[in-house]
N, CA, C and O atoms as CSV, one atom per row, in Angstrom:
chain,resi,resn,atom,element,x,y,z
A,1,UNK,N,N,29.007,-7.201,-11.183
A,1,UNK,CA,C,28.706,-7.892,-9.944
A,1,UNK,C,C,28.632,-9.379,-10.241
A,1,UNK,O,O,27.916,-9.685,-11.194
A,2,UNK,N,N,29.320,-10.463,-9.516
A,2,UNK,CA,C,29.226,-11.633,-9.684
A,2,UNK,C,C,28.097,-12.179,-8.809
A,2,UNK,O,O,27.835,-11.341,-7.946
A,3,UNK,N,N,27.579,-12.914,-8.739
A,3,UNK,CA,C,26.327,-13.819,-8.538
A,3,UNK,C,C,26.758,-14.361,-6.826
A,3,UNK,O,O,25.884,-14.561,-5.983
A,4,UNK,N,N,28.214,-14.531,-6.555
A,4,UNK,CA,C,28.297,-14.814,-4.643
A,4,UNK,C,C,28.249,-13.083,-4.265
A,4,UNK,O,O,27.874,-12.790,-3.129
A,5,UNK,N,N,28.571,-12.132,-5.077
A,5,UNK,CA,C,28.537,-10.649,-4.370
A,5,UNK,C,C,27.302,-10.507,-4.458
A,5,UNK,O,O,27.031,-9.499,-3.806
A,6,UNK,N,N,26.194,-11.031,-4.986
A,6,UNK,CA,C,24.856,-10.403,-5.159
A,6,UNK,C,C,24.152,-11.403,-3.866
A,6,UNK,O,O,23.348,-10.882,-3.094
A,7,UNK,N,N,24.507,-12.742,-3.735
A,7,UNK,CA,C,24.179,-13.318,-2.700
A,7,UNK,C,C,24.088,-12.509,-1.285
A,7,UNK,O,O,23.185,-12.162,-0.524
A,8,UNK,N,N,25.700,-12.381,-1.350
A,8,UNK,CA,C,25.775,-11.516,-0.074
A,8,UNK,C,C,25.150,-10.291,0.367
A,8,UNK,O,O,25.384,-9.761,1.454
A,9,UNK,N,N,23.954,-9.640,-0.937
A,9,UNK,CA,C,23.623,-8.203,-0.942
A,9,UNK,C,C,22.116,-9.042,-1.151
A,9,UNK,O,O,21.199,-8.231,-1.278
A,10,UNK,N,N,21.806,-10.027,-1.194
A,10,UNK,CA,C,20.214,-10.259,-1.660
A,10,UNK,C,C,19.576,-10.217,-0.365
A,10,UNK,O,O,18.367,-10.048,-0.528
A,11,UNK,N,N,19.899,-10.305,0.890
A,11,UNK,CA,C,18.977,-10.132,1.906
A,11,UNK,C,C,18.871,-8.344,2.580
A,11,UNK,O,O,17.970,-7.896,3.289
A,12,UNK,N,N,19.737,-7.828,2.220
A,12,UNK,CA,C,19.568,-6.261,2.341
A,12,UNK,C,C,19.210,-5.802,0.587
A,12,UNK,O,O,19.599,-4.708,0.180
A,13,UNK,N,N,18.598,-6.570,-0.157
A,13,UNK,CA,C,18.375,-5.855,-1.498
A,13,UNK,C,C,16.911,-6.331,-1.049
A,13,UNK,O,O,15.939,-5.670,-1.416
A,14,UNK,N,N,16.783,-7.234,-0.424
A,14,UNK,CA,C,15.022,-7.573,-0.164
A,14,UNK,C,C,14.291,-6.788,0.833
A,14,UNK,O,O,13.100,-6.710,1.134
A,15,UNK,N,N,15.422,-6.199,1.278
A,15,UNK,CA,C,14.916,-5.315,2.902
A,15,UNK,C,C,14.960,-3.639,2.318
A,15,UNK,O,O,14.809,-2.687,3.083
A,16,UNK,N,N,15.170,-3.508,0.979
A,16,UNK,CA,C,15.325,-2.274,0.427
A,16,UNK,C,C,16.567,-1.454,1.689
A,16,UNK,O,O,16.406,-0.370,2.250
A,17,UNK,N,N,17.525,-2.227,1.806
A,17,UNK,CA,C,18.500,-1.429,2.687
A,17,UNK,C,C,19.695,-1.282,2.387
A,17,UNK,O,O,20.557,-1.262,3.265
A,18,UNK,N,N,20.067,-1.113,0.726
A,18,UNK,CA,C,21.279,-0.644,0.138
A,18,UNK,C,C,20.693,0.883,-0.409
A,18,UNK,O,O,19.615,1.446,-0.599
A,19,UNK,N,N,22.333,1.179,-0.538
A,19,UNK,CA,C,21.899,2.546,-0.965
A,19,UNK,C,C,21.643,2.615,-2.459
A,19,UNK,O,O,21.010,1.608,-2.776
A,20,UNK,N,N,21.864,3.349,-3.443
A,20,UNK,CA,C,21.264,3.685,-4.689
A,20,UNK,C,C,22.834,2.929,-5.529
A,20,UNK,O,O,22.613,2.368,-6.603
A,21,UNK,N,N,23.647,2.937,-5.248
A,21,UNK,CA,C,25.107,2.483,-6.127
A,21,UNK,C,C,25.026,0.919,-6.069
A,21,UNK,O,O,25.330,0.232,-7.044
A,22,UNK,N,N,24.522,0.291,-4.655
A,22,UNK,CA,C,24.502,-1.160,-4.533
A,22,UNK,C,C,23.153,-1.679,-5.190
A,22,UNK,O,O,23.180,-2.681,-5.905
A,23,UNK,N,N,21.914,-0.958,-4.931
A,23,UNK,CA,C,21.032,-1.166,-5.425
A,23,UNK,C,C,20.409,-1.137,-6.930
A,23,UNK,O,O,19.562,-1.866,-7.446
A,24,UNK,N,N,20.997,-0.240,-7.347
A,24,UNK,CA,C,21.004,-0.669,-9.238
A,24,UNK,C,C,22.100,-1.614,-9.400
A,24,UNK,O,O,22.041,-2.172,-10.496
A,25,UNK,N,N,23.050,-1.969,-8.696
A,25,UNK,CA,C,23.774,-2.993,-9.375
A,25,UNK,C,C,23.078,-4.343,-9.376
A,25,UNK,O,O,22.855,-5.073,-10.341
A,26,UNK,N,N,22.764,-4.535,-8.018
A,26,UNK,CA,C,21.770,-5.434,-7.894
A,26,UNK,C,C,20.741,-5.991,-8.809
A,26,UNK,O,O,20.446,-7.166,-9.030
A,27,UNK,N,N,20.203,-4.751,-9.351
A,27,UNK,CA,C,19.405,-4.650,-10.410
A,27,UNK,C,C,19.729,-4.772,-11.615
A,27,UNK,O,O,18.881,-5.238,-12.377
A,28,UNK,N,N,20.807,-4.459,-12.046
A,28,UNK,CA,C,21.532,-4.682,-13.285
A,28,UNK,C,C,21.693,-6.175,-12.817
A,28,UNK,O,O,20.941,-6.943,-13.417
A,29,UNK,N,N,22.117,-6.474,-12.329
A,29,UNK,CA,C,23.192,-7.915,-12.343
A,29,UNK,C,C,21.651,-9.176,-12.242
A,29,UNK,O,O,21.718,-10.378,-12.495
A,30,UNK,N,N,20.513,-8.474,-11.844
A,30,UNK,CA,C,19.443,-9.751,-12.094
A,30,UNK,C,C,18.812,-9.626,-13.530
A,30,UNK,O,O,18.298,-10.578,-14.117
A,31,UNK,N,N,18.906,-8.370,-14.022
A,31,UNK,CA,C,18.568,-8.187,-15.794
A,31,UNK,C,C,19.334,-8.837,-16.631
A,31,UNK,O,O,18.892,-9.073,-17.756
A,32,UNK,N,N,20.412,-9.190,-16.326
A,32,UNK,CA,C,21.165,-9.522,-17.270
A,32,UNK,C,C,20.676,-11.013,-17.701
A,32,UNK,O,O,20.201,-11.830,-16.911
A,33,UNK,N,N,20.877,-11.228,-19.111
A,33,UNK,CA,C,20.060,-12.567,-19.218
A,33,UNK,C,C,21.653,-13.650,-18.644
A,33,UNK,O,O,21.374,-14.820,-18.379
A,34,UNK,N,N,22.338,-13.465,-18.571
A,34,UNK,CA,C,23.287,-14.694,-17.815
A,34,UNK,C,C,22.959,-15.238,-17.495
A,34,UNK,O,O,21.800,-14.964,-17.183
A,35,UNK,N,N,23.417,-16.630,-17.139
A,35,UNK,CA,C,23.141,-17.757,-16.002
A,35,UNK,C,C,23.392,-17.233,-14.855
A,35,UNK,O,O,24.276,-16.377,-14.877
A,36,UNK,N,N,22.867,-17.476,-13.758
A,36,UNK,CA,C,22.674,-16.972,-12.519
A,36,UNK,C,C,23.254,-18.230,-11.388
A,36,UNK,O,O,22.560,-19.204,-11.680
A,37,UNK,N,N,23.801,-18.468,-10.728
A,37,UNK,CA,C,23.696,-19.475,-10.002
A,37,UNK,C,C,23.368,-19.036,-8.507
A,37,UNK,O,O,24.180,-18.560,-7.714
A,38,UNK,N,N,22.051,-19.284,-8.282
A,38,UNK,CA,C,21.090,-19.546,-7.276
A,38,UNK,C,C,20.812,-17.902,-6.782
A,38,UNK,O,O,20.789,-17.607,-5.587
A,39,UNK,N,N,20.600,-16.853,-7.911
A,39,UNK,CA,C,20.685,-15.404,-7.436
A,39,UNK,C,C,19.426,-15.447,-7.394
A,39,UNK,O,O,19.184,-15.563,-6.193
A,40,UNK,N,N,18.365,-15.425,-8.002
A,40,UNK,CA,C,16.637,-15.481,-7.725
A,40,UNK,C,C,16.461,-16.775,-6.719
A,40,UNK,O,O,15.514,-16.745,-5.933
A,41,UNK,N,N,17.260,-17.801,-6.722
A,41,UNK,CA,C,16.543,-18.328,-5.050
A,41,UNK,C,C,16.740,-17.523,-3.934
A,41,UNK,O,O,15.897,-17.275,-3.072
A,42,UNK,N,N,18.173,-17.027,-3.998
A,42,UNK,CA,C,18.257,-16.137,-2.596
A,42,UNK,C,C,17.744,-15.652,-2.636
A,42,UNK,O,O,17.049,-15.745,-1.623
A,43,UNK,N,N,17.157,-14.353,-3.745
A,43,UNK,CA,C,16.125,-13.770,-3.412
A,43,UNK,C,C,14.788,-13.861,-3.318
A,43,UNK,O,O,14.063,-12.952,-2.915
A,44,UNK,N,N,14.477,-14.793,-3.631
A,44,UNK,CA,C,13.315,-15.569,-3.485
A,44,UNK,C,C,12.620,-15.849,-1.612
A,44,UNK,O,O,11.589,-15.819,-0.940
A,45,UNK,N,N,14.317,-16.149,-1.533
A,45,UNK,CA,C,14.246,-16.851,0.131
A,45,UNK,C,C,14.410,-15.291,0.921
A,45,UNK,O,O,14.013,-15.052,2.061
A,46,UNK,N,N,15.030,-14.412,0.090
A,46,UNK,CA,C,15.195,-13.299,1.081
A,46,UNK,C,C,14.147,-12.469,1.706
A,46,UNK,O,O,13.905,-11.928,2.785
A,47,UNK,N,N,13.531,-12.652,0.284
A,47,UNK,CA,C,11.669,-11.909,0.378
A,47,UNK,C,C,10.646,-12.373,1.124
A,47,UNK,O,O,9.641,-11.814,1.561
A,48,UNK,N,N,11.036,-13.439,1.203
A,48,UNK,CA,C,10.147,-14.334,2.503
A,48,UNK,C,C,10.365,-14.019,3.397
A,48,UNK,O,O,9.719,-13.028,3.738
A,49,UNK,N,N,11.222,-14.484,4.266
A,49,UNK,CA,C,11.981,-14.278,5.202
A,49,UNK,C,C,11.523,-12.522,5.599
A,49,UNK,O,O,11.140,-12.355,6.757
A,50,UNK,N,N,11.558,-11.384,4.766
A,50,UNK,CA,C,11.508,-10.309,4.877
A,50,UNK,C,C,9.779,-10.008,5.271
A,50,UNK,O,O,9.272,-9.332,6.167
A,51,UNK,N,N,9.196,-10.801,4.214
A,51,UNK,CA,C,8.133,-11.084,4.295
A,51,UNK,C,C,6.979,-11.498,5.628
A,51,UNK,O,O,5.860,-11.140,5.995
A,52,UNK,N,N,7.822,-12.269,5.965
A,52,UNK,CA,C,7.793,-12.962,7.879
A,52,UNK,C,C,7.725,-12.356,8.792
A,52,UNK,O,O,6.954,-12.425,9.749
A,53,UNK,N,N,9.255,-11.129,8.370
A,53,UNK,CA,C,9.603,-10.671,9.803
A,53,UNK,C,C,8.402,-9.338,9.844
A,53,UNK,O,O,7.936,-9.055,10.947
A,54,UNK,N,N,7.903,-8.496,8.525
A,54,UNK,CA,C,6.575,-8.048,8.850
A,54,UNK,C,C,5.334,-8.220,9.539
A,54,UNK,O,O,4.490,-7.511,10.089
A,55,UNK,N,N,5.580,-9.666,9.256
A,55,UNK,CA,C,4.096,-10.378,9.533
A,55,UNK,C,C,4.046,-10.532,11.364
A,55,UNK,O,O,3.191,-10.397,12.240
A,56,UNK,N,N,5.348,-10.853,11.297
A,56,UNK,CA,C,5.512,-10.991,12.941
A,56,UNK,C,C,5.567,-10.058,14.455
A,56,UNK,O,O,5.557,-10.094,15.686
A,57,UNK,N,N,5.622,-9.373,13.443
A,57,UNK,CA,C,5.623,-8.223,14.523
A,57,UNK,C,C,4.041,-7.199,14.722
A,57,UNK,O,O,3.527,-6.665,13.740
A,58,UNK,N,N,3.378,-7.057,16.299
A,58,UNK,CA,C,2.562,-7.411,16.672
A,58,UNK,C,C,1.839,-4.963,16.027
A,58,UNK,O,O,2.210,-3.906,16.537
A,59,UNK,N,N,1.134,-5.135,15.201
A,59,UNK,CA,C,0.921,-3.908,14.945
A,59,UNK,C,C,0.675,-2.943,16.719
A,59,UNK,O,O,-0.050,-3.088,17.703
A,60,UNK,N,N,1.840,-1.923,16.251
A,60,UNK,CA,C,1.175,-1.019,17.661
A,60,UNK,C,C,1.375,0.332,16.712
A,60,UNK,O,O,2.005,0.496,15.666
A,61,UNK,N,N,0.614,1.179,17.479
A,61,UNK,CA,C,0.209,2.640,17.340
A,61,UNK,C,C,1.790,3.703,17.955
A,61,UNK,O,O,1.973,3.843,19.164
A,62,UNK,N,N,2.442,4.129,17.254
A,62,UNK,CA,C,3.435,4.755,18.258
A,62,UNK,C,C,2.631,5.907,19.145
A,62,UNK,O,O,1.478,6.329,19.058
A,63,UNK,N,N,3.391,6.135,19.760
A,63,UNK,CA,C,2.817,7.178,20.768
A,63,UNK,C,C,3.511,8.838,20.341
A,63,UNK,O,O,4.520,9.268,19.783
A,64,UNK,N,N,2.687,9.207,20.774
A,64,UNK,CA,C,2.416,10.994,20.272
A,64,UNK,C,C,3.987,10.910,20.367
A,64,UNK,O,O,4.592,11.024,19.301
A,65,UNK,N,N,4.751,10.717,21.573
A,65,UNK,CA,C,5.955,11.155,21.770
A,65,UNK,C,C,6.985,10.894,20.245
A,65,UNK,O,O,7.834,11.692,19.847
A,66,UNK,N,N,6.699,9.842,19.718
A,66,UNK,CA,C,7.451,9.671,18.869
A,66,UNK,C,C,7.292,10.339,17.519
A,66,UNK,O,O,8.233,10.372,16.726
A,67,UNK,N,N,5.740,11.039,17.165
A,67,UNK,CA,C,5.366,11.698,15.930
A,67,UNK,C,C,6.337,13.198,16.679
A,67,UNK,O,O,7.131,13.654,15.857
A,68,UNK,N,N,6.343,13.884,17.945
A,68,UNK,CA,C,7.044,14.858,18.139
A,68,UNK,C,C,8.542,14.763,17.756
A,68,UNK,O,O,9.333,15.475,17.138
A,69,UNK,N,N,8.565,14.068,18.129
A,69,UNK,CA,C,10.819,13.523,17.741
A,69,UNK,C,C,10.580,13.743,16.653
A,69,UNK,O,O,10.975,14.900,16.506
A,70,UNK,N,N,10.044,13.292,15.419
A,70,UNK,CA,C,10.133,12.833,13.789
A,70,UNK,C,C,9.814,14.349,13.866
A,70,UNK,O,O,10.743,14.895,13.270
A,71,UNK,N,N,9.124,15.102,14.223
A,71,UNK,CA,C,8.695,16.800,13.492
A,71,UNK,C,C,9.686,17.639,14.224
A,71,UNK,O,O,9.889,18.748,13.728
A,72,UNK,N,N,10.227,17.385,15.112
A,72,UNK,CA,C,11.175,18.268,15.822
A,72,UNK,C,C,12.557,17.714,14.268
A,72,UNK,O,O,12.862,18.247,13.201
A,73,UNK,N,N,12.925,16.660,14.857
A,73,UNK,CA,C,14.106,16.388,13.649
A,73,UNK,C,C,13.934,16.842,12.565
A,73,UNK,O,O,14.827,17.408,11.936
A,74,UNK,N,N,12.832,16.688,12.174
A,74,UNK,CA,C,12.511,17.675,10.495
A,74,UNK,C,C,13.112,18.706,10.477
A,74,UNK,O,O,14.037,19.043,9.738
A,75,UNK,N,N,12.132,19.782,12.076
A,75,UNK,CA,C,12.569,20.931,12.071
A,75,UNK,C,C,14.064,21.327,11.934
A,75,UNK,O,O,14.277,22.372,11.318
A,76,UNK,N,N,15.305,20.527,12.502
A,76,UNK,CA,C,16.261,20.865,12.976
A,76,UNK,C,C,17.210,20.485,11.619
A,76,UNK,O,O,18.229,21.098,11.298
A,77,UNK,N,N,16.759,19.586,11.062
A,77,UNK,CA,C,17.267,19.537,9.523
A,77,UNK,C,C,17.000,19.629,8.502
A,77,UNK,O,O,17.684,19.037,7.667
A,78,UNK,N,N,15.899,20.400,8.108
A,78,UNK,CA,C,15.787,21.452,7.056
A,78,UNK,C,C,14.751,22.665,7.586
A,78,UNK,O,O,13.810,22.934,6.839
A,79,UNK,N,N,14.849,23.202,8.498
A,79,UNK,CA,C,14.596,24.208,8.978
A,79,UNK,C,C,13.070,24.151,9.095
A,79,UNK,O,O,12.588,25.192,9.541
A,80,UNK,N,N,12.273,23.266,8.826
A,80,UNK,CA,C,10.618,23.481,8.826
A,80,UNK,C,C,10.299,23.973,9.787
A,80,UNK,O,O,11.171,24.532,10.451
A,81,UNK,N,N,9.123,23.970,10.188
A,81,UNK,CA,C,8.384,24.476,11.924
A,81,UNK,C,C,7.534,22.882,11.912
A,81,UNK,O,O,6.965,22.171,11.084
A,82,UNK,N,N,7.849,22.860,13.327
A,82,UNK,CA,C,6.996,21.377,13.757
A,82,UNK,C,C,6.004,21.594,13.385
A,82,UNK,O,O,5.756,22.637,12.780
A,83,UNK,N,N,4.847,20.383,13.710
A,83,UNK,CA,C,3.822,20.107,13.118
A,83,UNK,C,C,3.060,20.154,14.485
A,83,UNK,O,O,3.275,19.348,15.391
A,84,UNK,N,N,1.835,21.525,14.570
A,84,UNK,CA,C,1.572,21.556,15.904
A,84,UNK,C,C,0.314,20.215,16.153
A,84,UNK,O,O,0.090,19.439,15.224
A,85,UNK,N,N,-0.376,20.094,17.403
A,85,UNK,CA,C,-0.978,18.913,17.340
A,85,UNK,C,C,-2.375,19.607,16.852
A,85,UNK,O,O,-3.279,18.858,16.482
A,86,UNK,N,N,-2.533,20.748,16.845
A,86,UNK,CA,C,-4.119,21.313,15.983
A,86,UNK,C,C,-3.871,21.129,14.814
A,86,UNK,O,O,-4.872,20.770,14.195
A,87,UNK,N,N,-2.584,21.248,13.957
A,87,UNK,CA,C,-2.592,20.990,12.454
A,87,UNK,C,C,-2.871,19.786,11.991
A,87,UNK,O,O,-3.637,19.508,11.068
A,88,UNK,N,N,-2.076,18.889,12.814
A,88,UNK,CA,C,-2.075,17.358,12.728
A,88,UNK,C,C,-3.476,16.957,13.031
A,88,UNK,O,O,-3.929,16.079,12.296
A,89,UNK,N,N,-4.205,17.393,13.907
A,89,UNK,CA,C,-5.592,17.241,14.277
A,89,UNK,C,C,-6.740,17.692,12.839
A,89,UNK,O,O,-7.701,17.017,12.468
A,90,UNK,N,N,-6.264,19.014,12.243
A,90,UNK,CA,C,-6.760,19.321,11.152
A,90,UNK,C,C,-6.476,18.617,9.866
A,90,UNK,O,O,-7.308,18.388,8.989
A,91,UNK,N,N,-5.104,18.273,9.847
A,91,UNK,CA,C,-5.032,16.822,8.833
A,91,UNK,C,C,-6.377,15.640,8.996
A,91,UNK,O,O,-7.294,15.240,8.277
A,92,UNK,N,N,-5.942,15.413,10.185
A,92,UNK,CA,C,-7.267,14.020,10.372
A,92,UNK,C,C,-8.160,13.851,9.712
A,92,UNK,O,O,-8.602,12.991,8.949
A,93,UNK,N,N,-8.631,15.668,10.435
A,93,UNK,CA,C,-9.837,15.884,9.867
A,93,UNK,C,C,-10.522,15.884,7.765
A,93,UNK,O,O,-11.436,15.324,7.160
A,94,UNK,N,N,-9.419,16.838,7.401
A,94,UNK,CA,C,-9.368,16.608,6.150
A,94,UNK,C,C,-9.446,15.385,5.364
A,94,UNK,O,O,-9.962,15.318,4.249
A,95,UNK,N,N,-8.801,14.225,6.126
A,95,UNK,CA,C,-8.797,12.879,5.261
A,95,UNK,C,C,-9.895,11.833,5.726
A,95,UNK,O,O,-10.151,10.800,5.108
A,96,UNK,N,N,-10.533,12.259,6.947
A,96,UNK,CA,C,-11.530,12.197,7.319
A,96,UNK,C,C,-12.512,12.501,6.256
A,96,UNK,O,O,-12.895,11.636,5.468
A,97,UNK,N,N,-12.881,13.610,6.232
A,97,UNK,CA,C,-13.657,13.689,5.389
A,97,UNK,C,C,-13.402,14.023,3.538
A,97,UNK,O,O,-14.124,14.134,2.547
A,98,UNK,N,N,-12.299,14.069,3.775
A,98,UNK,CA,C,-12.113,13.494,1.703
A,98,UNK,C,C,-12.664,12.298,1.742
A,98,UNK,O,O,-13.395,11.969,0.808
A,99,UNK,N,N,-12.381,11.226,3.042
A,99,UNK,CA,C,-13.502,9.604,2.616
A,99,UNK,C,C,-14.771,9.865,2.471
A,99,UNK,O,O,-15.443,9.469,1.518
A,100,UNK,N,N,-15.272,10.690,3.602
A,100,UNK,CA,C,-16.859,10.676,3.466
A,100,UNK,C,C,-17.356,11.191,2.326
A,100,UNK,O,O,-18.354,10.528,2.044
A,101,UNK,N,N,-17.134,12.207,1.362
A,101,UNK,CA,C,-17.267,12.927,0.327
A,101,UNK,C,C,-16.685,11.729,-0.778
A,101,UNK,O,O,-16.591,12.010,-1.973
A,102,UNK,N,N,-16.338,10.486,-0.300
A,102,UNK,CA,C,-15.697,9.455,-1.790
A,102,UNK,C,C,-17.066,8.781,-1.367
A,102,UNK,O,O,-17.884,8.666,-2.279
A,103,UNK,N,N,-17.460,8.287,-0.025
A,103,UNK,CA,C,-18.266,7.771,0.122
A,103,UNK,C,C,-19.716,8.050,-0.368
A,103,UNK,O,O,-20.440,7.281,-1.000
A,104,UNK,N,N,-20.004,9.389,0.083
A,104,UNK,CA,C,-21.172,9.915,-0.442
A,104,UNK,C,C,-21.319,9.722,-1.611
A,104,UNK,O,O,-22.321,9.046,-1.844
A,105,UNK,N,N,-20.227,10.299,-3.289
A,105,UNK,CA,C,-20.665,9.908,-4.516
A,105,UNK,C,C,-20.368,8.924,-4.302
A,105,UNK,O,O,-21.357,8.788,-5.022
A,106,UNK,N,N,-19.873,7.633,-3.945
A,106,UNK,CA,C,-20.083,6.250,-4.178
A,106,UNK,C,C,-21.752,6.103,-4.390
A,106,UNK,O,O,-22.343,5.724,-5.401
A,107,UNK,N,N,-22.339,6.554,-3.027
A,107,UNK,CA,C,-23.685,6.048,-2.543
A,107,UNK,C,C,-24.931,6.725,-3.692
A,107,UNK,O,O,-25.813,6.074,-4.252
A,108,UNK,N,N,-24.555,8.827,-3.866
A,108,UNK,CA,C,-25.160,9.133,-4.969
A,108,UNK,C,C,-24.595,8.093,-6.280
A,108,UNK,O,O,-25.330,8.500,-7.181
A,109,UNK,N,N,-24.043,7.394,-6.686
A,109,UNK,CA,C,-23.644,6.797,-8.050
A,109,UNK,C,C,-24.773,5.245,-7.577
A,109,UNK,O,O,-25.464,4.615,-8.377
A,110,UNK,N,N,-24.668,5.035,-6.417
A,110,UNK,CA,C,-24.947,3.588,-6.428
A,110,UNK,C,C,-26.923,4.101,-6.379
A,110,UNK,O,O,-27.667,3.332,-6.987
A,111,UNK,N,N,-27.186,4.595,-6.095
A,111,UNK,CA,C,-28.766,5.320,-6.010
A,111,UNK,C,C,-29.569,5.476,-7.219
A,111,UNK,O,O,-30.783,5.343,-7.373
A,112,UNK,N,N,-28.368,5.881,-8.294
A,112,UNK,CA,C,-28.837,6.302,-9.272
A,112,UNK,C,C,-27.757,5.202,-10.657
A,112,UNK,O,O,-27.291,5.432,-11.773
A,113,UNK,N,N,-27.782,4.389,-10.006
A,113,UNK,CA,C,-27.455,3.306,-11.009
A,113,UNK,C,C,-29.004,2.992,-11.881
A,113,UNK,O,O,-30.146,2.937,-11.425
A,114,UNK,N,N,-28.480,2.814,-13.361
A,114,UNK,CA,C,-29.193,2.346,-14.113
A,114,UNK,C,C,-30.129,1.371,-13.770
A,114,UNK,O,O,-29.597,0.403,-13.228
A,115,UNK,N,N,-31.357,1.288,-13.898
A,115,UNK,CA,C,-32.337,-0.036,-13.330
A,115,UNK,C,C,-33.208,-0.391,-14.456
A,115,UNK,O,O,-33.917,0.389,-15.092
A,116,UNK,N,N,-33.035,-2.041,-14.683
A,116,UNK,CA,C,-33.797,-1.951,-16.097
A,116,UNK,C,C,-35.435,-2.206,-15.886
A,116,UNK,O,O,-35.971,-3.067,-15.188
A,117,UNK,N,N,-36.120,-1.072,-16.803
A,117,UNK,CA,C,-37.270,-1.122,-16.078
A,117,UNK,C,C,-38.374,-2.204,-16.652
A,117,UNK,O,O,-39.476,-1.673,-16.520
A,118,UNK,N,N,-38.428,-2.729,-16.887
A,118,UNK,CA,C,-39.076,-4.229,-17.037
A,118,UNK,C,C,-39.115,-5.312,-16.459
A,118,UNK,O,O,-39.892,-6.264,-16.532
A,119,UNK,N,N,-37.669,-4.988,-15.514
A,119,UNK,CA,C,-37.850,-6.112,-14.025
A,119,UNK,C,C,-38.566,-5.499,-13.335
A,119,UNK,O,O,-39.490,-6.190,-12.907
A,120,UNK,N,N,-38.575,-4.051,-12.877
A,120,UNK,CA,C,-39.516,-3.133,-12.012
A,120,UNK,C,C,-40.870,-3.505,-12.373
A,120,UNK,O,O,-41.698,-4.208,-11.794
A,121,UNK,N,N,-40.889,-3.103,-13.064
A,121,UNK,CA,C,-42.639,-3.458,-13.790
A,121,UNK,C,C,-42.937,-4.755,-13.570
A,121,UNK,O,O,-43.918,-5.000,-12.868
A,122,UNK,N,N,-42.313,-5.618,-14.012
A,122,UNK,CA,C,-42.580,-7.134,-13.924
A,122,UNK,C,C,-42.466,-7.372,-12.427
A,122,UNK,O,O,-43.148,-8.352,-12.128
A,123,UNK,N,N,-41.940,-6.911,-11.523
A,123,UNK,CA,C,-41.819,-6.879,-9.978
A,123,UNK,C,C,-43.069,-6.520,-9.150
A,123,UNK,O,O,-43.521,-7.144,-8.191
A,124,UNK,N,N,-43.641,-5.131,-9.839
A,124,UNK,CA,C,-44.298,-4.350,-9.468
A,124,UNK,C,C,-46.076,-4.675,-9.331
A,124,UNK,O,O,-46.872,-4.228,-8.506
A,125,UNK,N,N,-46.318,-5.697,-10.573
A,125,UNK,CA,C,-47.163,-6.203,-10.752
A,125,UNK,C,C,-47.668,-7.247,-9.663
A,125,UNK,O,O,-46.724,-7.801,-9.099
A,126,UNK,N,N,-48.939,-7.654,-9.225
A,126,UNK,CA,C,-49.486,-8.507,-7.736
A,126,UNK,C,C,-49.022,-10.099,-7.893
A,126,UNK,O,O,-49.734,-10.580,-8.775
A,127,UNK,N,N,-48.584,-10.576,-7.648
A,127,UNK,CA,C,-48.052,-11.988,-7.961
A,127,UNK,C,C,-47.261,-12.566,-8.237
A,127,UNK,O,O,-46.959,-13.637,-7.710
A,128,UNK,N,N,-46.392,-11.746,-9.620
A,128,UNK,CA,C,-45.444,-11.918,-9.944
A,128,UNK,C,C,-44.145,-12.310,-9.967
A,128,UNK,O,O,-43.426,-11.323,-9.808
A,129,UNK,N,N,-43.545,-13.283,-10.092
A,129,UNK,CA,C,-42.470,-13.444,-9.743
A,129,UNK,C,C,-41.433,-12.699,-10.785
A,129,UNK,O,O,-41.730,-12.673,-11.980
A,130,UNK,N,N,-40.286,-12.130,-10.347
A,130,UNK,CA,C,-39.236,-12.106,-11.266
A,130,UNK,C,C,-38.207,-13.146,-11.597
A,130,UNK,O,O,-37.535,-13.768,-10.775
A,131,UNK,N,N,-38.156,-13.282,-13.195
A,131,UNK,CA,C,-37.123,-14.343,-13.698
A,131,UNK,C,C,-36.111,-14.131,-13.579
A,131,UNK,O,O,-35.635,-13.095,-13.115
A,132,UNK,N,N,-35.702,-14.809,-13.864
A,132,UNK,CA,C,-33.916,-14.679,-14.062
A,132,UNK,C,C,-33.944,-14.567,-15.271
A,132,UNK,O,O,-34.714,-15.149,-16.036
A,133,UNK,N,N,-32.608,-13.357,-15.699
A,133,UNK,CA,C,-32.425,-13.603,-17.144
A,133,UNK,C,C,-31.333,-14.519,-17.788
A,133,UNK,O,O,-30.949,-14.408,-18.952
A,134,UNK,N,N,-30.922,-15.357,-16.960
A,134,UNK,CA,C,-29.670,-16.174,-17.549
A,134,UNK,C,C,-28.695,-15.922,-17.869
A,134,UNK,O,O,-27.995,-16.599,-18.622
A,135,UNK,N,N,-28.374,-14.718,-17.292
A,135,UNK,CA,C,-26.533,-14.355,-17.234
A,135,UNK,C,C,-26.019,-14.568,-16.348
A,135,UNK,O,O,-24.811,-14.345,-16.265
């Protein structure tokens, strides 16, 4: 691959929108220690640019209708069974609560964190101020 063919492929190599034959070449042809002429600026500029057009666009939620299309098409090309909306509802739920159960040992770990007991004591005592230890 010469360095104007990689030009012409650096803004669909930044958009991950070549297929696997264009895309390792791509990749080969920026490994190579050669001189390059201006192949990491384009892509430099391509990634931005790619970068942008993410940023710009205003986050929306698709609508149910469109998670049905994507599970119907599944179905129809590799034979699965759609994804009914109680399963999908029971997904939720599951990752739902795999957080709360990360959360909980977070909170048992943070409860039972080590406490050094000589600030306690030194705390505990009527007056006392606690020092700093200078770390």
């Amino acid at each position: 691959m010469t360095c104007d063919e990689f030009k012409e492929l650096a803004a669909a190599y930044a958009l991950v929108a070549l297929d696997e034959q264009e895309r390792s070449a791509c990749a080969h042809h920026l490994a190579t220690g050669a001189p390059h002429r201006g192949c990491r600026e384009a892509l430099a500029a391509a990634e931005l640019v790619a970068a942008r057009l993410g940023a710009a666009l205003i986050p929306q939620r698709p609508s149910p209708q469109v998670w049905r299309s994507i599970a119907a098409r599944l179905h129809d090309e590799r034979g699965a069974a759609p994804l009914a909306d109680d399963v999908a509802r029971r997904r939720g739920l599951y990752h739902l609560c795999g957080w709360l159960v990360a959360a909980a040992l977070v909170g048992v770990y943070l409860y039972n964190a080590p406490i050094d007991r000589r600030t306690l004591q030194t705390a505990a005592r009527p007056g006392s101020q606690v020092a700093s230890s200078g770390h």
